[in-house]
N, C-alpha and C positions, 0 to 999 in steps of 0.2 A: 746248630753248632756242630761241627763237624769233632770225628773223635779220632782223628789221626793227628797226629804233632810230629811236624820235620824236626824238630829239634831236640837232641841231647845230650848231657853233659858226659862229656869223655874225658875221665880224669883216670891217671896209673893208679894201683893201689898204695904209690905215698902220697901222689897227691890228696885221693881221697881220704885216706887215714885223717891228714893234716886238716880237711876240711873239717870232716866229722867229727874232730877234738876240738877245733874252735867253735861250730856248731853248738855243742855241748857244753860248751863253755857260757854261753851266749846264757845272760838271768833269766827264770822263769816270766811267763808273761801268761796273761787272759786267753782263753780257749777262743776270744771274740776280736783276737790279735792275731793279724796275718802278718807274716815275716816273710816278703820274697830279694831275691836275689838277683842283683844287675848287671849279667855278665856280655856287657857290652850289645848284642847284636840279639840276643833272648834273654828271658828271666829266668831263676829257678826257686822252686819253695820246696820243702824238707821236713821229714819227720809228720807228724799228724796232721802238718799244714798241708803237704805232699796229699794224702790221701781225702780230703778233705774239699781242696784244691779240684784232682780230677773228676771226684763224684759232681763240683758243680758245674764246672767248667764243660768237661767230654763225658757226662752221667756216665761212667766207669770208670772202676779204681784197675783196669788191666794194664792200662797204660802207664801206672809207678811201677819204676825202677829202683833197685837199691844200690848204694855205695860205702864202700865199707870191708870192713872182712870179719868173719867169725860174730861174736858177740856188740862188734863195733858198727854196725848197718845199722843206714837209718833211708829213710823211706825220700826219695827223689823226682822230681818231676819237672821236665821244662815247658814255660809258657812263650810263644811267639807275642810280638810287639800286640798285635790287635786283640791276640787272647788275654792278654797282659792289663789290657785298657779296659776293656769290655769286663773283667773280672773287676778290675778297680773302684771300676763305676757301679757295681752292681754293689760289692762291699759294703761303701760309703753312704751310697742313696739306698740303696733298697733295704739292708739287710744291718744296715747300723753298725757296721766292723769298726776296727781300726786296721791302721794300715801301715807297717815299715817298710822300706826301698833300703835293701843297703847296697854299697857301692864299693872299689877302690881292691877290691880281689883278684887275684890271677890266679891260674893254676899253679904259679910256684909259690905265688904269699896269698897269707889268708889277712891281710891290712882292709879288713873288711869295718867299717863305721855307717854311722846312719847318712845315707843321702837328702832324702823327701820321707815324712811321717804327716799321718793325716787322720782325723775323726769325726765325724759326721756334724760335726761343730766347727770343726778346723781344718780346711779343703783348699788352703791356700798354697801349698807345694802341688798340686794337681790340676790346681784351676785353667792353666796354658793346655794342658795336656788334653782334659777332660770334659772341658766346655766351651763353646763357641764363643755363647752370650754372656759368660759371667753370671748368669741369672741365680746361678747355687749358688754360686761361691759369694757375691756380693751378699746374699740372705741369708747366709751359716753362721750362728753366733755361738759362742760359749759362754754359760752363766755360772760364775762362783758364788757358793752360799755358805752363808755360816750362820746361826744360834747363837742367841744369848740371851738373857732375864733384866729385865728392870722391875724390881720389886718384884710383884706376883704376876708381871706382862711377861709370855715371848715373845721376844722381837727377832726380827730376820733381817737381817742384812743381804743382799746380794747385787753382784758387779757382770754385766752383760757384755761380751768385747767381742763385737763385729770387727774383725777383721778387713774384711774385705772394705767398710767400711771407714775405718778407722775410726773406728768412734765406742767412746765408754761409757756405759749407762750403768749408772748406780743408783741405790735405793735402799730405807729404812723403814720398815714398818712395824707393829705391831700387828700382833694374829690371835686368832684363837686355837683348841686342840684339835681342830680338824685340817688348819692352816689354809681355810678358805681364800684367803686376802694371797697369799703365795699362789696355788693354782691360777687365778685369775690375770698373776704378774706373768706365769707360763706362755698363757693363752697370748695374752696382749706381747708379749714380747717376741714370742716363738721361739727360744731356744734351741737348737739340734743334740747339746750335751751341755751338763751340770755336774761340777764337780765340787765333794764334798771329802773333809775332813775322811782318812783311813780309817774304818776299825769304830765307828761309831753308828754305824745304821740298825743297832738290836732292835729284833720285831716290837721290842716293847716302849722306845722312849719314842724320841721326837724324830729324830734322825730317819728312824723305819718307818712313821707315818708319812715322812718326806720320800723316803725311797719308794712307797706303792703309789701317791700321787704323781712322781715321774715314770713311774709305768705306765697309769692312768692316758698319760699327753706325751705318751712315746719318745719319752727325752730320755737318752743314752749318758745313765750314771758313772762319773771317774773317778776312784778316789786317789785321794792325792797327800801327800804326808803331812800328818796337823801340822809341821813345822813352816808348812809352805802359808797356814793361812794365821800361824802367828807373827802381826806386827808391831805387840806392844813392845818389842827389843826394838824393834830394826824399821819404826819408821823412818826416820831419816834417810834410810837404803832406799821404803819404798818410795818417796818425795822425789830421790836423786833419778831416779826410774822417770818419776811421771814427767820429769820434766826435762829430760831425755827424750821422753817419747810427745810429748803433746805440744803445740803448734801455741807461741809465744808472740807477741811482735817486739818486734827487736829493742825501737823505742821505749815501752814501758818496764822494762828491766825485772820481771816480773819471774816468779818460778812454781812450784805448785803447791807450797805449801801456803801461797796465796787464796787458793780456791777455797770455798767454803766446803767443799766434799769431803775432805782429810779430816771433818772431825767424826765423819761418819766411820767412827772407831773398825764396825762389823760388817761394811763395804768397802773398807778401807782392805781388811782381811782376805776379802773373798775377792776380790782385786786383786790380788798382790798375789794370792794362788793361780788366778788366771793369765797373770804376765807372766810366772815364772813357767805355766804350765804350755804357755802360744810360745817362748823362747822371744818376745819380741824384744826385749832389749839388744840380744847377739846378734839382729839384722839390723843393719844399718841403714835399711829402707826406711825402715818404720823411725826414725830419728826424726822426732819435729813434727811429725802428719797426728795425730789425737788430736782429738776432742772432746770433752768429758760435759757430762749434761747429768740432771737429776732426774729420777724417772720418779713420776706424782699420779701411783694407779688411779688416785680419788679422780682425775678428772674424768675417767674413762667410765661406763657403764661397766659392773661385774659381769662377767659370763665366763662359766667355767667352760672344761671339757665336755662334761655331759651334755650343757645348752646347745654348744656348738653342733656335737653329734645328733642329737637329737632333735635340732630346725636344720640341719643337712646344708650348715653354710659353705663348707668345704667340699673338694672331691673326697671320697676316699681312696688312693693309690700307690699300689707297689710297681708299679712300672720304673725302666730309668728315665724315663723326662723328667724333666724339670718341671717344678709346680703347675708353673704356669702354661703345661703342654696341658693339662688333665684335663681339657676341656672338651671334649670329645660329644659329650651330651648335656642338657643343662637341667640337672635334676639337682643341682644346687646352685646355689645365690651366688658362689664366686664364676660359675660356669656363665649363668646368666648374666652377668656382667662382662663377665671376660672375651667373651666374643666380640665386645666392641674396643677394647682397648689396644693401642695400636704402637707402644713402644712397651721394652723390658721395663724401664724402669716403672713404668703405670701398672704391671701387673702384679712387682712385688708392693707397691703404694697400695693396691689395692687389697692385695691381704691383710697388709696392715694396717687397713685401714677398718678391715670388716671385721676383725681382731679388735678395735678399739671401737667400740660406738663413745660418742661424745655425751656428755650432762651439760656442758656449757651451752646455753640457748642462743647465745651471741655467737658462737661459732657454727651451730647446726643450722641458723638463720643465717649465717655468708652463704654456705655452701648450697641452703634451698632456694638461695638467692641466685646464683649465677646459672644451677639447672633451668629454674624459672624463664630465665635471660632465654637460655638457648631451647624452653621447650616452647613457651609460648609468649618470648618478645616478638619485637619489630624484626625481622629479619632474621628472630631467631632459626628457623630452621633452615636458611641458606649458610649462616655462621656454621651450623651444627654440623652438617653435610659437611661442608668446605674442610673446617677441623680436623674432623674423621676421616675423613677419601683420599685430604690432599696436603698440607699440611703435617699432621703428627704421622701418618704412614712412614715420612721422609726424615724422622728425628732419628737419631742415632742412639745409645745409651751412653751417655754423657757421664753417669758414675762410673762405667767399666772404663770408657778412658779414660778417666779420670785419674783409677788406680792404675792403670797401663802408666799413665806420666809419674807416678809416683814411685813406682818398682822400678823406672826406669827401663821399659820394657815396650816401650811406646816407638812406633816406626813412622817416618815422611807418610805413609799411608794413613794414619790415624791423623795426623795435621792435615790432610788435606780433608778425611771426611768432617774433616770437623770446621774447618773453611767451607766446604759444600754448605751443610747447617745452615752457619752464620749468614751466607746467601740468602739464602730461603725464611727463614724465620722473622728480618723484616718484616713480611708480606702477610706471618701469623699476628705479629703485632699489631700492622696495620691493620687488619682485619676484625679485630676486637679493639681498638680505638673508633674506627670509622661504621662500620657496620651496628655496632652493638649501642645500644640507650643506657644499657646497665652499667650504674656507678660502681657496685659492688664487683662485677667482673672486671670493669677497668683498672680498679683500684688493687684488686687481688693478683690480676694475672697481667694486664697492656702497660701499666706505668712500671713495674718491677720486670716486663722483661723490654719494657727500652733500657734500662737502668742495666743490666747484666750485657745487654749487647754492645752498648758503650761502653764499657769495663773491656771487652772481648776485641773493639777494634785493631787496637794494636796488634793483637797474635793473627786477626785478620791480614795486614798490613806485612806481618811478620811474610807469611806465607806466600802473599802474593810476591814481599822482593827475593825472597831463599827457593822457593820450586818454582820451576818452568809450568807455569799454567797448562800452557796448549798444550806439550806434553802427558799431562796428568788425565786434559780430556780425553787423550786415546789411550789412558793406560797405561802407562810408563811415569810412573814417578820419580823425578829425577830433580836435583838441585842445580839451581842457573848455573852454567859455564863461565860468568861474569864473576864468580866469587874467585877462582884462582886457574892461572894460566895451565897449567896440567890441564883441568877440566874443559877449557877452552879448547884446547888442541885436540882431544880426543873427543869431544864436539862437534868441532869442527871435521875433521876425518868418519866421524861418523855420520854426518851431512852429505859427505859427498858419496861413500858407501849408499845409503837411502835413495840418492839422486839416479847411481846408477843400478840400482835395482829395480827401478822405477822405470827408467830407460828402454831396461831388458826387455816389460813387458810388452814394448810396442813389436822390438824385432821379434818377438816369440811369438806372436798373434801374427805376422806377418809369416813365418815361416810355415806354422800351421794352419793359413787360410782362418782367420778366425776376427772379431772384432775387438781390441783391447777394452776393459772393461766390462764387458758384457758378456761375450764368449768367452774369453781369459779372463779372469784376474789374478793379483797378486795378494797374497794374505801371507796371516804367522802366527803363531800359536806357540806354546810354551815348550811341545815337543819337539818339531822341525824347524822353527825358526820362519822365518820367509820360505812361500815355496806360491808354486803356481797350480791353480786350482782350474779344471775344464769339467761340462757337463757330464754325467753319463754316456749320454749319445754322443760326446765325440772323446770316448774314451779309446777309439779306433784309431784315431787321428796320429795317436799315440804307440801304437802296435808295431812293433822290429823298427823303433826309431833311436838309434842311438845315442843322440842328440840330448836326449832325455832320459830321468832316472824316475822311474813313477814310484810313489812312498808309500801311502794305502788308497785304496779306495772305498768308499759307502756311498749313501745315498744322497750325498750333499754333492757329490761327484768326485772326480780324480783326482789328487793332489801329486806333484810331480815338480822335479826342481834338474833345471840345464846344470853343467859341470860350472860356466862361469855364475851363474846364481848362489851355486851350491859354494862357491870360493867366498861371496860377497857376502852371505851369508855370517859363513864359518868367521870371518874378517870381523862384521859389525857384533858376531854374538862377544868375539873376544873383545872389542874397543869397548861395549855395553858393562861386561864385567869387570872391567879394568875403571871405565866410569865409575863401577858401583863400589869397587875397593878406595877408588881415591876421595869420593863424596864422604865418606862413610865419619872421618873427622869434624868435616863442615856437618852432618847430619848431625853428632853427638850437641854439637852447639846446641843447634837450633833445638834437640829438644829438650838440654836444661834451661831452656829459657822457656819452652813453653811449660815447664815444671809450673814456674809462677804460675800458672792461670788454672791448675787445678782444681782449686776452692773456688774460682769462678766457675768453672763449667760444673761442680758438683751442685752449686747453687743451682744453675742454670737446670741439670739435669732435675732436681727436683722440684723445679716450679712446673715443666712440662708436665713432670709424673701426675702431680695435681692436678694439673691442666687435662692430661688423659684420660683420668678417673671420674671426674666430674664430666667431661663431656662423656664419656661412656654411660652415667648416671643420667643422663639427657636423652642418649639414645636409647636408652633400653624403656626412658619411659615414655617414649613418643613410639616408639617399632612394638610395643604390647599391643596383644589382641584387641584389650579396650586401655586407653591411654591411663598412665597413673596419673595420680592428682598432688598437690602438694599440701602437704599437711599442716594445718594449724597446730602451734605447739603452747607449749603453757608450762611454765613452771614448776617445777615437782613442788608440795609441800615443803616449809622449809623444814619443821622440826618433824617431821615422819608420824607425825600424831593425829592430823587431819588439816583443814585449812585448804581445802581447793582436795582436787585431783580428779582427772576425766580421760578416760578414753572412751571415743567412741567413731568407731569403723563402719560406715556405712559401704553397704556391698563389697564386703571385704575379699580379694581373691588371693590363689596361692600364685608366687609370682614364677615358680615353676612349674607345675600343674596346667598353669591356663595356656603354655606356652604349646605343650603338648597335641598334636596333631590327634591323636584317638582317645583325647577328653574335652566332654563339654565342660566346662565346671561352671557349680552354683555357686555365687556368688552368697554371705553371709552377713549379718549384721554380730556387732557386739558392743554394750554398752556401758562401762567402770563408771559407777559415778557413787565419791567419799560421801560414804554414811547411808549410801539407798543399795546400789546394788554393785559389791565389789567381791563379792563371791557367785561364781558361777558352777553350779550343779550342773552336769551336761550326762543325760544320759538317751539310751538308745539302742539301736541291734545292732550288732554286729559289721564291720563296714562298712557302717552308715553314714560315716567322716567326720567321726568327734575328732579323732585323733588329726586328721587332715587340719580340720577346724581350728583346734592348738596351733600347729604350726604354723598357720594362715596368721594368727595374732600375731603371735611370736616375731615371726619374719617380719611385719608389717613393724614393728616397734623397732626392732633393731634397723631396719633400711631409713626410718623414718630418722635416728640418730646419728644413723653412716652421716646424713645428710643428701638420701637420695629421697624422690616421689615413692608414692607407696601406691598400691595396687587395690585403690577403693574407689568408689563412688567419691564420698567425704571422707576427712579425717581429722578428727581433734585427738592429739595426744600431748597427755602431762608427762615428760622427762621421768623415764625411775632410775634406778640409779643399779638396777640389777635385772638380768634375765636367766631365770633359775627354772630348770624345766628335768620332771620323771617321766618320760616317753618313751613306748617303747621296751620291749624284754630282750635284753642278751646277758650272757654268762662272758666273764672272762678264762678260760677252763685254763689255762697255761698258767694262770695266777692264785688259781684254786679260790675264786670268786664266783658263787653260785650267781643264775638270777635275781632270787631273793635279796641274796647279801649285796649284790649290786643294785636292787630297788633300794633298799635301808641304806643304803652310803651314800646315795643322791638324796633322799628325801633329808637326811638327818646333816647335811649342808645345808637346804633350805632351810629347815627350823630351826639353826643356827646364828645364819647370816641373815635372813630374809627381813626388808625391814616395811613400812607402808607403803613405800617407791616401787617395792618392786614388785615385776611382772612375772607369778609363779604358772609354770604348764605343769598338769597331773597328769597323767593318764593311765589307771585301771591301778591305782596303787592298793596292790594287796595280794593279788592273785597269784602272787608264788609261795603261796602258803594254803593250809587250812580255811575251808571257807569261813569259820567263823574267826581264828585270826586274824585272816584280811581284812572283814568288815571290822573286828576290834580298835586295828590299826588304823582302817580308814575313815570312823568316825571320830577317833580319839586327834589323828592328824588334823582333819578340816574343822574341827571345833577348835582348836588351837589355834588353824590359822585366820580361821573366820571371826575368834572373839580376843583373840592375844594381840596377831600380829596387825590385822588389816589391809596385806596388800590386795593389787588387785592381780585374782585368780581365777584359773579354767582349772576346776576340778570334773574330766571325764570317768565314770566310772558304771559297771554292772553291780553295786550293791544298791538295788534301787531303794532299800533301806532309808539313805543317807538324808533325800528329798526332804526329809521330814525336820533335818537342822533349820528350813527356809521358815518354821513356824517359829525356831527357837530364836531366827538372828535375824532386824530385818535388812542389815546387807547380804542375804543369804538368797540366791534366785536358782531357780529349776527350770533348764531349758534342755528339749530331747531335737534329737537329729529325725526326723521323722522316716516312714513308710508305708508301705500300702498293699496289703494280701488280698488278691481279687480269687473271686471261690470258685472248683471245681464244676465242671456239669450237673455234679451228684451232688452238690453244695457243700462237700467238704472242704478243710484249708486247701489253698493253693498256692499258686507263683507268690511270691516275696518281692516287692518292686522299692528299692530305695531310691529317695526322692533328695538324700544329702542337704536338706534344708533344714535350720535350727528354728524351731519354735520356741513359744513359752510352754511354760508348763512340765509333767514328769510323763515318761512313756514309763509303763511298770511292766515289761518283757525285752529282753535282749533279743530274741528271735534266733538264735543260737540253731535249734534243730533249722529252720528255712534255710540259713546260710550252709546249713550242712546238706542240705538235697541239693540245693547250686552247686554245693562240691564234689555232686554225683555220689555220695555216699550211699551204699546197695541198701532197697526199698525196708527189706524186712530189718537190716538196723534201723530206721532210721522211724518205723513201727515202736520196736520194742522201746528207744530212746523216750517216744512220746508216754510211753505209757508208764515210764518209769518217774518223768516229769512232773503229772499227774501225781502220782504216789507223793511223792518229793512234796511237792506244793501243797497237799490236802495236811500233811503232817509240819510244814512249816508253818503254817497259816495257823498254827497256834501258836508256836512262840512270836510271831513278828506283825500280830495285831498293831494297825496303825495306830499310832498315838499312847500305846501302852511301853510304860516302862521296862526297866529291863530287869527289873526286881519283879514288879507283877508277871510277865510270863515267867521269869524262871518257878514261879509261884502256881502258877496256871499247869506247869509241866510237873513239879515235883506233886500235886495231888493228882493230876491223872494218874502219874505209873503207881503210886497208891491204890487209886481205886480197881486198878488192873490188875494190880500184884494181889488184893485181897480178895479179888474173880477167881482168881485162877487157883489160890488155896483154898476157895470152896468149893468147886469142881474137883477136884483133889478131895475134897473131905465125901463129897459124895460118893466116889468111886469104892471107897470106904463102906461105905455102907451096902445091906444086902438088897437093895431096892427092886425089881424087876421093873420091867421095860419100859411100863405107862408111869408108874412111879417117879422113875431117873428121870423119862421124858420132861413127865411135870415140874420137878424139881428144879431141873435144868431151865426150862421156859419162864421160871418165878426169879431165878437169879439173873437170866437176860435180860427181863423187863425191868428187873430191879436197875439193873447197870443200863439202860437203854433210859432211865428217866434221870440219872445225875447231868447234870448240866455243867459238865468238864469240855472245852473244846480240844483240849487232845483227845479226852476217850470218846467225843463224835467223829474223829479225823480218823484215829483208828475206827470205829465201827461204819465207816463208810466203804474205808479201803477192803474190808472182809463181806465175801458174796454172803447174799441172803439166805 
């Protein structure tokens, strides 16, 4: 980023007085609120924005200026169009701003109003500007919420309003005080911003529990005036709104206080703050395009924030791409995926799809139905291929035109790609009618898209009689000359224009000794228009010829236009635009007629997106190292109490991990089965891939739900209805969230929410504390979860302590990650070899010092550590005798330091005395042996640690 800026504002000293008084004028706004300025040909921003602006922009503030005079300066800076964009973009996606454009200023009036405003949720005045593909702007939603009590329940109310989509997702539920059931609606929905009631988010009630879980899931808080989300005055307002806004059919005379959603009193609320807060009533775009739906989190598997981050389903990324660029490497499951997906719309389905895993058995059996088809039917992997390479490559994103027809904003060029399509997609149809055996793929995706493409004929039809086809193939989108005699005339003038420029090129090859066609040709391009192009090598031919105007030259060769070229040219660019002025009527037609067919093609666009995602589901699991399998499923228990429940993953892998060129990985077994063994102890050294292990499960259950193969040998898995995982140490420092407090706010989710269904991951809970905290905590937790709740759980941990619950529970099992120390010459320890395989049974050493010599840690630490080990160990090894309670050793411990404290005040009493040498000696030797025959295992652990 360059830090020079040609641009700045030159205003006299009244004009600038005049700014800097309306400036100042302007209400207080959020430090996370950028105000710039539209003056026509550059932008300008002002005041803290100004300085704030250059640092990120040109990283220096030398380049503000000020305007003003005496005590009335405020700080100024001008942005060019592309630094303009480029800051925009970084605002909204990266850094979660908002954004004003104000417009309508000169330097004699300050009639300055808001142009375009925009928030990392509402990206709809920018979206032309800012994005090619739509791909943000169609996926930016804003969610309203409100509070309220039934009885002694919180219930939550909130209203989701996709924009880009047009569509309104509401929902009611009950929660509890952690508001687990809300995060989960986050996750599955994705919101970019949530806005809540002013003036009520105190650290202490409900409201500030909700503001640190949208910290949590990076969702940008708005608050907005309680009056905006009270509608028990003024439903009828909001009714007249909805139906205003939302999509009716004419015949059934119908309006919104029809729908059953309006009794959703508290979505009703948080609704009606996010219309007033998107202004969609005031566009008159938006008239008639909603959709309103019920959002039922129960269908979907729980997964909060923490799971997601902690099985690495997402990228993590501050870049400005768009989501769907972050795929750069595939160290997580949307990455791993996403390289096979081959339209926009597949990749934001695809998020949302990994965002909802499914509990319906019926629906997770279509979708392992039609992967099945395409990984090892009849023909399936010619289908697969075809699909993927040839096929969906060539689909267009049918939502973004979608909205293009809707805003009104739609050109002849988007009708025709979207005629291209309708071409080709036959051929996808046919192709999964004719090739495929599978009823479930035919029925899913071949009968519902002949059904859409018959719907679509006519706009086909439309196209083929309104644009000149041939035309369109070389590029020139133009509507037929047959629609009005204008258009005919300068049609026809421009035919013959064409003809003789055509002409030209023989006498020009003739003049020049050259071949038409081959040595000459004739081409045009968007800068010169028509001209005439010759090789390099007879860029000579062209040398003191007057005859000729050469225009540039490079490596494709000379480009050069005759004075009569250069006339026929100038002649056809003028009759082309004069063309384009008079179509432009007949164009408005044709595209409110293809208005109608918007809900078609969004249809349309979403069954490919499907159709995308599950063939990507196909290829990823035929193009793995070792092929995934499809997994046998089974119904969750129905009352969470017992009654069935099984997983069991044979040669279980990581489906990232295996992908990876400089790892072998070992494959893993693991086996849930209700009432024998649904707790899993997992201990080990250091590195030895409990933790890997974890998320190998984890993964494996949630892809198994998406409705993809999963990456085993076999796989039986029973449905849970939640994946709740402590992996992992990080601090939130900017939120003033230790480690610790961040392990205690995941774990105390689970043993909240967590019910038989579901699938908890642990790993190492404890160890940001005190060691004997941890262990406190982390037996108190797994006997909880092992005799309370009963799901099935990977508890990995270093209190090898714990092993000993498998005697108290017998769904309680001990399995270690193994390794192997091969010994020195001199037969002391040596090399530490991890062999990443889970056995049965308890490893009783972390191996902590090994993995610290692999980390080259210098010898004589690494000396002193063992020997302190030792120490450590002979003096433990009394309080944590196996199988003794925890009343008996503290028991054990309070008469040793007894029997030591009453050593050491008789050694004291002797010094006392006037004994000489052989005396004291003696005395001393009788009180050793005294203390050398009590049978205390602390006072042997001390007297081992003390030389002879």
């Amino acid at each position: 980023m360059t830090s020079q800026n040609s641009h700045e504002l030159s205003l006299d000293s009244r004009q600038a007085d005049g700014f800097v008084k309306f400036y100042k004028s302007l209400p207080e706004k959020p430090v996370t609120t950028i105000r710039l300025f539209n003056r026509t040909e550059y932008y300008t921003v002002h005041g803290t924005d100004a300085i704030f602006t250059a640092k990120e922009v040109f990283k220096t503030s030398a380049c503000v200026k000020y305007i003003g005079a005496g005590n009335n300066k405020i700080e100024s800076l001008a942005l060019g169009r592309s630094h303009f964009e480029h800051f925009v973009r970084e605002l909204l996606l990266v850094k979660q701003y908002r954004v004003e454009v104000y417009s309508g200023g000169t330097k004699t009036s300050n009639d300055w109003h808001i142009e375009a405003k925009a928030s990392p949720g509402n990206l709809s005045d920018f979206e032309d500007m800012l994005f090619n593909n739509a791909d943000v702007a169609l996926g930016s939603s804003v969610l309203g919420l409100k509070l309220g009590v039934d009885g002694k329940n919180r219930v939550v109310g909130v209203a989701c309003i996709n924009a880009g989509q047009r569509k309104f997702t509401v929902a009611e539920f009950v929660d509890n005080d952690v508001f687990s059931t809300l995060e989960s609606v986050l996750v599955q929905l994705g919101p970019k911003e949530c806005l809540l009631p002013a003036g009520v988010g105190d650290a202490g009630n409900d409201y500030g529990t909700i503001k640190k879980i949208l910290e949590r899931n990076n969702v940008v808080l708005t608050e907005r005036k309680r009056t905006d989300f009270a509608v028990e005055n003024s439903k009828e307002t909001l009714i007249k709104d909805l139906t205003k806004l939302m999509h009716f059919e004419e015949d059934q005379k119908e309006d919104a206080a029809t729908l059953p959603q309006v009794n959703l009193n508290l979505a009703m609320s948080a609704l009606n703050a996010g219309i007033k807060y998107l202004e969609l009533v005031t566009d008159e775009r938006n008239l008639g395009q909603f959709t309103m739906s019920t959002f039922d989190s129960s269908q979907f598997v729980r997964v909060d924030f923490a799971a997601m981050r902690a099985l690495q389903v997402f990228p993590v990324t501050n870049s400005l791409q768009s989501f769907s660029a972050a795929t750069s490497t595939s160290d997580n499951l949307y990455a791993l995926f996403s390289r096979w997906i081959r339209t926009p719309a597949g990749h934001r389905l695809l998020r949302c799809w990994l965002s909802q895993p499914l509990k319906d058995l019926n629906h997770i059996s279509q979708r392992h139905d039609v992967v099945e088809a395409l990984v090892a039917g009849e023909n399936g992997a010619t289908l697969r291929r075809a699909m993927s390479e040839v096929h969906l490559r060539r689909v267009p994103d049918f939502a973004a035109l979608a909205r293009k027809f809707r805003r009104e904003k739609a050109t002849l060029q988007d009708c025709y790609r979207i005629y291209q399509s309708l071409l080709r997609l036959p051929q996808l149809q046919e192709a999964i009618e004719v090739e495929s055996d599978s009823f479930t793929l035919k029925s899913m995706f071949g009968g519902p898209l002949k059904d859409l493409l018959a719907l679509l004929k006519r706009f086909q039809e439309m196209v083929e009689t309104t644009i000149d086809i041939q035309k369109a193939e070389e590029g020139d989108i133009m509507v037929k000359p047959e629609f009005d005699e204008g258009l005919q005339d300068l049609r026809s003038r421009m035919d013959d224009l064409m003809s003789d420029m055509k002409d030209m090129i023989g006498r020009t090859a003739r003049d020049l000794s050259l071949e038409a066609n081959k040595g000459l040709k004739l081409e045009s391009n968007s800068q010169y228009g028509y001209f005439f192009r010759v090789t390099l090598k007879d860029e000579k031919l062209l040398r003191n010829n007057r005859a000729y105007t050469i225009l540039d030259s490079n490596k494709a060769g000379v480009r050069f236009q005759s004075e009569r070229l250069r006339r026929a040219n100038d002649d056809y660019v003028s009759a082309r635009e004069e063309y384009s002025q008079q179509q432009k009527a007949v164009e408005v037609e044709i595209i409110k007629i293809a208005v109608g067919y918007a809900d078609t093609l969004q249809s349309l666009g979403d069954l490919v997106a499907s159709l995308d995602v599950i063939v990507a589901f196909a290829c990823a699991a035929a193009a793995a190292p070792t092929p995934y399998v499809r997994p046998k499923m089974h119904p969750s228990s129905g009352d969470g109490s017992g009654g069935g429940g099984i997983v069991s993953l044979k040669q279980a892998r990581h489906p990232c991990l295996e992908t990876s060129n400089s790892v072998a990985f070992i494959p893993n077994d693991v086996l849930f089965e209700r009432g024998k063994s649904m707790f899993h102890i997992i201990t080990g050294p250091n590195m030895g891939g409990k933790s890997t292990f974890l998320r190998t499960v984890g993964l494996s259950c949630l892809m198994a739900q998406v409705g993809s193969f999963v990456p085993c040998f076999s796989a039986e898995i029973s449905v849970v209805d939640a994946i709740m995982c402590r992996v992992g140490a990080g601090d939130c420092q900017g939120k003033g969230i230790s480690t610790f407090m961040a392990e205690m706010l995941e774990t105390s989710a689970i043993l909240r929410t967590a019910t038989a269904n579901t699938l908890i991951l642990i790993d190492e809970l404890g160890r940001g504390t005190s060691t004997y905290d941890g262990y406190g905590l982390a037996w108190a937790i797994s006997e909880y979860i092992a005799k309370e709740v009963g799901a099935f759980t990977l508890f990995a941990t270093h209190f090898h302590e714990l092993t000993s619950l498998a005697d108290k529970y017998p769904s309680v099992v001990n399995e270690h990650v193994t390794a192997h120390i091969t010994d020195d010459e001199d037969g002391k320890e040596g090399t530490l070899t991890l062999l990443y395989a889970v056995k049965p049974g308890v490893c009783d050493q972390s191996f902590g010092i090994h993995v610290a010599k692999i980390a080259s840690i210098p010898d004589h630490v690494i000396e002193f550590a063992k020997l302190k080990q030792e120490e450590l160990e002979d003096l433990d090894a009394v309080v944590s005798q196996e199988k003794s309670s925890d009343a008996a050793r503290r028991k054990i411990k309070k008469e040793g330091e007894a029997i030591v404290e009453k050593f050491i005040n008789s050694v004291k009493e002797l010094q006392k005395k006037n004994l000489g040498d052989e005396e004291l000696a003696e005395a001393f030797g009788k009180l050793k042996e005294g203390i050398k025959s009590v049978q205390n295992p602390y006072v042997e652990a001390i007297l081992k640690s003390v030389p002879a």
